[in-house]
One Martini backbone bead per residue (centre of mass of N, CA, C, O) as a GRO file, in nm:
protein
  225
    1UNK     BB    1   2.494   0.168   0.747
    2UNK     BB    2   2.640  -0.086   0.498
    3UNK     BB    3   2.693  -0.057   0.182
    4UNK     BB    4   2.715  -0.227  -0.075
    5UNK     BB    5   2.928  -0.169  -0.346
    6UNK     BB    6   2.720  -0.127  -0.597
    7UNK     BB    7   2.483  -0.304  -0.497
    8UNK     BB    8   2.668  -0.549  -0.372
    9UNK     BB    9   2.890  -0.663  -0.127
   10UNK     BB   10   3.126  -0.871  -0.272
   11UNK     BB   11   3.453  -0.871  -0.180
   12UNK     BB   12   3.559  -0.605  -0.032
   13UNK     BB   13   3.900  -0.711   0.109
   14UNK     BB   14   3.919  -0.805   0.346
   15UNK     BB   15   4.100  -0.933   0.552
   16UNK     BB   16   4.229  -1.234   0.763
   17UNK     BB   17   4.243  -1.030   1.018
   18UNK     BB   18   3.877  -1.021   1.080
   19UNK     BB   19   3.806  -1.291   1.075
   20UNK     BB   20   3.632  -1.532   1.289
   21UNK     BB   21   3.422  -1.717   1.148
   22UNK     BB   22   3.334  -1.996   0.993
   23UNK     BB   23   3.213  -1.794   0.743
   24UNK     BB   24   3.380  -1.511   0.772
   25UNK     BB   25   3.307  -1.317   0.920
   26UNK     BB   26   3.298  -0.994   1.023
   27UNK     BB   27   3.299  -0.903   1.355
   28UNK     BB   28   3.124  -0.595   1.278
   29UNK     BB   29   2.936  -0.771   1.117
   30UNK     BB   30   2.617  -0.804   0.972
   31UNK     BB   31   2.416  -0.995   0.725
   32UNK     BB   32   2.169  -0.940   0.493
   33UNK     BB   33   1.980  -1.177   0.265
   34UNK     BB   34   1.767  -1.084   0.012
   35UNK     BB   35   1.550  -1.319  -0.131
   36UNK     BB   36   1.440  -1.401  -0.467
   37UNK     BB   37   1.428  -1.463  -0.826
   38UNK     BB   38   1.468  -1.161  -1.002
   39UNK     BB   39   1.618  -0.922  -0.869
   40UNK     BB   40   1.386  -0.640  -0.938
   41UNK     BB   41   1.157  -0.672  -0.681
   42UNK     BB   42   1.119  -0.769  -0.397
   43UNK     BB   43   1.447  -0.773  -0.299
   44UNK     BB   44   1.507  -0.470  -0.346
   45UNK     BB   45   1.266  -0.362  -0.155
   46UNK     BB   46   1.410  -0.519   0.106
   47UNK     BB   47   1.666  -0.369   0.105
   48UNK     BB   48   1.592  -0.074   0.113
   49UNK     BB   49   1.436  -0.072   0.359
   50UNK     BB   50   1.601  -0.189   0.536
   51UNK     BB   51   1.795   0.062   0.530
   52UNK     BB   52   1.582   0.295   0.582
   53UNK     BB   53   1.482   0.183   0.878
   54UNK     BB   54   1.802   0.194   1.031
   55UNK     BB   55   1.862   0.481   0.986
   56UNK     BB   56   1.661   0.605   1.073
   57UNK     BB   57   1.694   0.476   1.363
   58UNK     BB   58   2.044   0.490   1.393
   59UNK     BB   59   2.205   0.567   1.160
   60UNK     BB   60   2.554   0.523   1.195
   61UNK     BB   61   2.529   0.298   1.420
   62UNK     BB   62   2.424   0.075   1.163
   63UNK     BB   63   2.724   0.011   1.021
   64UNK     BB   64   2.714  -0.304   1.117
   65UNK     BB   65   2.478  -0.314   0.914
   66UNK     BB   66   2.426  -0.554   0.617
   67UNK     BB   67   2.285  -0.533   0.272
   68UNK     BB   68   2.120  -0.773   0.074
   69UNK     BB   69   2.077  -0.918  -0.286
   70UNK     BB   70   1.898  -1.197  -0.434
   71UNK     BB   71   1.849  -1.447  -0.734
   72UNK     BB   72   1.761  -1.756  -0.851
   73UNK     BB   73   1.729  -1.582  -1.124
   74UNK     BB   74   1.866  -1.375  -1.179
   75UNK     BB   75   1.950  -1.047  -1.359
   76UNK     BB   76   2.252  -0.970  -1.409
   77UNK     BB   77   2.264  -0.626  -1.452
   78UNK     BB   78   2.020  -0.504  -1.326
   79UNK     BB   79   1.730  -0.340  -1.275
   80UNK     BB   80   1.485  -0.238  -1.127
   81UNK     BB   81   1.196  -0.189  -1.153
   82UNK     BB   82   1.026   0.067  -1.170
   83UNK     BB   83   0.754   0.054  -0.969
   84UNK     BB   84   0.926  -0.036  -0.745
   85UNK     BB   85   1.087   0.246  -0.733
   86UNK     BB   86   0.842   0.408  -0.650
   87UNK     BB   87   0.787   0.246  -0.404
   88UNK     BB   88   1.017   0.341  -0.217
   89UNK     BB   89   0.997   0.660  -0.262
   90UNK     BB   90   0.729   0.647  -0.107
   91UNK     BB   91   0.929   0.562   0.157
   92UNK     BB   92   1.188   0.739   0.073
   93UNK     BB   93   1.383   0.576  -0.053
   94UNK     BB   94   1.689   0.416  -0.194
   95UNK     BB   95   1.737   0.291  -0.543
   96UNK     BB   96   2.025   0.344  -0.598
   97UNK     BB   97   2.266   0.168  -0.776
   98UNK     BB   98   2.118  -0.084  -0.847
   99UNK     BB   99   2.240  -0.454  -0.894
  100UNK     BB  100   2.163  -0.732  -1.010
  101UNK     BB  101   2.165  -1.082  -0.916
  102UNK     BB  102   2.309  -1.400  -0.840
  103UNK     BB  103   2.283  -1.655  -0.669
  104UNK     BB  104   2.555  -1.719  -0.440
  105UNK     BB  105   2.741  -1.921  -0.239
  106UNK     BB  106   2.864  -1.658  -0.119
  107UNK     BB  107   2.624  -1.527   0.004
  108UNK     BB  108   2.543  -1.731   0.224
  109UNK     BB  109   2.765  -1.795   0.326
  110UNK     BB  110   2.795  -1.433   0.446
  111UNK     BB  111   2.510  -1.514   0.582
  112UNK     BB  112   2.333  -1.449   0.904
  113UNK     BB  113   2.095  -1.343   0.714
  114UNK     BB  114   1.817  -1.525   0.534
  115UNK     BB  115   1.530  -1.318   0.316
  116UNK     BB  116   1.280  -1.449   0.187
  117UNK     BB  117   0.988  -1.452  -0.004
  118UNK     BB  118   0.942  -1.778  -0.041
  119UNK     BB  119   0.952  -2.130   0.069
  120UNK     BB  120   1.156  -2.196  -0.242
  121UNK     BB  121   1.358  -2.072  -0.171
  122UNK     BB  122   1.467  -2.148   0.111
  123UNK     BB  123   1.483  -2.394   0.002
  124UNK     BB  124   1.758  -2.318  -0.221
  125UNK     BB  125   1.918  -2.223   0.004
  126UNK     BB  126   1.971  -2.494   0.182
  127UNK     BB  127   2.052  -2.676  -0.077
  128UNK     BB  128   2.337  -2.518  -0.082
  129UNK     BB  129   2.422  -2.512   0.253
  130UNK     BB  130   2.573  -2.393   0.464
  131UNK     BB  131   2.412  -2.431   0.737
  132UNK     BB  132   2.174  -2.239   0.651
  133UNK     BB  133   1.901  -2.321   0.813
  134UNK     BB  134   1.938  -2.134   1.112
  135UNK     BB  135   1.883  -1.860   0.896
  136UNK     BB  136   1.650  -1.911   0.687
  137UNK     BB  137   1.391  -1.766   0.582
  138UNK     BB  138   1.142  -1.624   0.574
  139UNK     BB  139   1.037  -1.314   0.641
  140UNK     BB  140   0.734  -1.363   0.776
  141UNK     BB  141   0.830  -1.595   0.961
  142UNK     BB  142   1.047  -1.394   1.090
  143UNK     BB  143   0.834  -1.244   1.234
  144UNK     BB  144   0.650  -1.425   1.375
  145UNK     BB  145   0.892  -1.467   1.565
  146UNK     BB  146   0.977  -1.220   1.693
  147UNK     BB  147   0.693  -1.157   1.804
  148UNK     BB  148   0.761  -1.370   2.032
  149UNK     BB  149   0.987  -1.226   2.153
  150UNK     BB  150   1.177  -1.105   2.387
  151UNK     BB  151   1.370  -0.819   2.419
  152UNK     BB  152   1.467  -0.869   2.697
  153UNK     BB  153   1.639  -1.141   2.591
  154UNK     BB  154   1.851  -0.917   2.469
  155UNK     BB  155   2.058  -0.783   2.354
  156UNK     BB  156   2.183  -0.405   2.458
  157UNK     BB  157   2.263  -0.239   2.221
  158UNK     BB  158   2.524  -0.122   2.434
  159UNK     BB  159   2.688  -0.415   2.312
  160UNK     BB  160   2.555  -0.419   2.019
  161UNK     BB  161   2.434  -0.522   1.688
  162UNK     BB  162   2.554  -0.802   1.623
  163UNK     BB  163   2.496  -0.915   1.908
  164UNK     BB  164   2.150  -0.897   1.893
  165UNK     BB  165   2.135  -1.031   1.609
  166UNK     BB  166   2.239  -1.300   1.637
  167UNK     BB  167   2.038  -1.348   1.915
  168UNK     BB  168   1.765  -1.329   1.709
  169UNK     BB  169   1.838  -1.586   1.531
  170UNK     BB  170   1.818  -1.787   1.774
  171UNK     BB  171   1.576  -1.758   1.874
  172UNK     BB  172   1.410  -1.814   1.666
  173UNK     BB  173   1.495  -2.115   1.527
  174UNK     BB  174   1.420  -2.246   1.809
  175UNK     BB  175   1.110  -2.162   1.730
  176UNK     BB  176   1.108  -2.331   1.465
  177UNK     BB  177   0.791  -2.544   1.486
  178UNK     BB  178   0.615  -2.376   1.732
  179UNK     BB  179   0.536  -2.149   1.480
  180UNK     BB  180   0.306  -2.157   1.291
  181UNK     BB  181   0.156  -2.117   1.016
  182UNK     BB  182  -0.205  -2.118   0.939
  183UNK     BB  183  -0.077  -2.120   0.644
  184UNK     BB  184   0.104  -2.089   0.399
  185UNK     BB  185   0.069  -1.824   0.253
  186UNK     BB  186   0.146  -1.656   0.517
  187UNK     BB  187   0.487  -1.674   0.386
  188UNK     BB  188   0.404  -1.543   0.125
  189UNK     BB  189   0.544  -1.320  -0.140
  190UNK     BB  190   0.454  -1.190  -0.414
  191UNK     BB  191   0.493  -1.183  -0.757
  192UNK     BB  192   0.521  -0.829  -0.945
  193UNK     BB  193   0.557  -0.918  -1.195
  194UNK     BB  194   0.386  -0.742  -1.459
  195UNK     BB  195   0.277  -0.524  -1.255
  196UNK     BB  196   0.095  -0.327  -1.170
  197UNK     BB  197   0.121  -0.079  -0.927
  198UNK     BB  198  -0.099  -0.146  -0.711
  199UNK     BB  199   0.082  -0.422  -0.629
  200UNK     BB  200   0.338  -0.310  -0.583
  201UNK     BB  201   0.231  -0.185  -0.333
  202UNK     BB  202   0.139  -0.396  -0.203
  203UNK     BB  203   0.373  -0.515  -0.151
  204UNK     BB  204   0.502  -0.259  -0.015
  205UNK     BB  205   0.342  -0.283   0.221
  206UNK     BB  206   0.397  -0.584   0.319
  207UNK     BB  207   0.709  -0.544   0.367
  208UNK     BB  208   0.658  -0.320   0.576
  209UNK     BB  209   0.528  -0.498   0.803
  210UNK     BB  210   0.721  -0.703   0.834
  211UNK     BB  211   0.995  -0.524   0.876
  212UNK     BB  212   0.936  -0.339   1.117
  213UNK     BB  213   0.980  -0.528   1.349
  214UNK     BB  214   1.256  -0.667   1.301
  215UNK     BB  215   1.397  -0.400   1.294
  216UNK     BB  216   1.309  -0.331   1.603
  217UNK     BB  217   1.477  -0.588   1.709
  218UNK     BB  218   1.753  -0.555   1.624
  219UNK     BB  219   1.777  -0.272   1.739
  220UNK     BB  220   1.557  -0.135   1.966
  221UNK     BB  221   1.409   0.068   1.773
  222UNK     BB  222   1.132   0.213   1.696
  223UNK     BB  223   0.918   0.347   1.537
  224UNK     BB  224   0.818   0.624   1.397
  225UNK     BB  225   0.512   0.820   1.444
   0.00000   0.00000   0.00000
């Protein structure tokens, strides 16, 4: 899988004979862009296990698939959360490096799955257009939906990584509307800003449940027993 630089991964000088789809994608790569608020707690959290996830199953296969976060009001240039950091540790996750960001324009273009921390996250990210919404959910919701998928309707990975990533995206949009989250609050993470340890725990125990499904629908590869 590979790695925004410096924890960044905008702007990395692409040449425009690389570039094929209409928002820029490069041809070889899938980017998933995790939004939360500041961008120090949640959504930090969320980029680093789906890193390390992606390799576990993967390893260098996962090269075509870019991770990213930033934040609705992001903290710019901030460190993540001490706790965060703690909470990832736990996961054996690689914490180093990372530097908050505000979400911008460009995050949103260039990414082909943005998933949400909340509803109005979603909201903010819609609003910004760049045709995002058929890209977009929270985390929860696009668990839910992909969880409905048959895999067997997906390319197999050895069709290719990124092909497979967007036909999952494609799938999952189809079902939304159909499959209704039970309550509001069930698609929703909280944020563990300013909060002790223990539900920081919590909250990464929330994303990686969440995210389990996911990578596995991504790659074909479920985790390690």
């Amino acid at each position: 899988m590979t790695a925004p630089e410096a924890g960044r991964g905008i702007g990395n000088g692409e040449s425009s004979a690389e570039m094929t789809t209409t928002f820029g994608f490069p041809r070889d790569t899938f980017r998933i862009l995790h939004v939360s608020t500041g961008n120090v707690c949640r959504s930090p959290i969320t980029e680093r296990l789906t890193r390390h996830f992606v390799s576990q199953r993967l390893g260098i296969l996962g090269g075509g698939l870019i991770v990213e976060s930033a934040g609705t009001w992001g903290h710019e240039g901030a460190a993540m959360e001490a706790h965060a950091e703690t909470v990832l540790a736990q996961f054996g996750a690689d914490a180093s490096g990372f530097v908050g960001r505000e979400l911008l324009d460009e995050h949103v273009i260039r990414a082909d799955l943005v998933l949400t921390a909340t509803r109005d996250h979603r909201a903010q990210v819609i609003s910004m257009g760049h045709s995002a919404g058929l890209r977009t959910f929270t985390l929860k919701e696009f668990t839910r939906l992909v969880n409905a998928i048959d895999p067997a309707t997906l390319p197999p990975l050895e069709e290719g990584l990124v092909m497979r990533a967007r036909a999952l995206v494609r799938a999952a949009a189809a079902l939304r509307g159909w499959l209704l989250a039970p309550t509001a609050e069930a698609d929703e993470v909280y944020d563990p800003y300013g909060a002790p340890l223990p539900f920081f725990q919590s909250i990464g125990d929330e994303i990686h449940q969440a995210l389990d499904p996911v990578v596995t629908a991504l790659t074909g590869v479920p985790a390690r027993a």
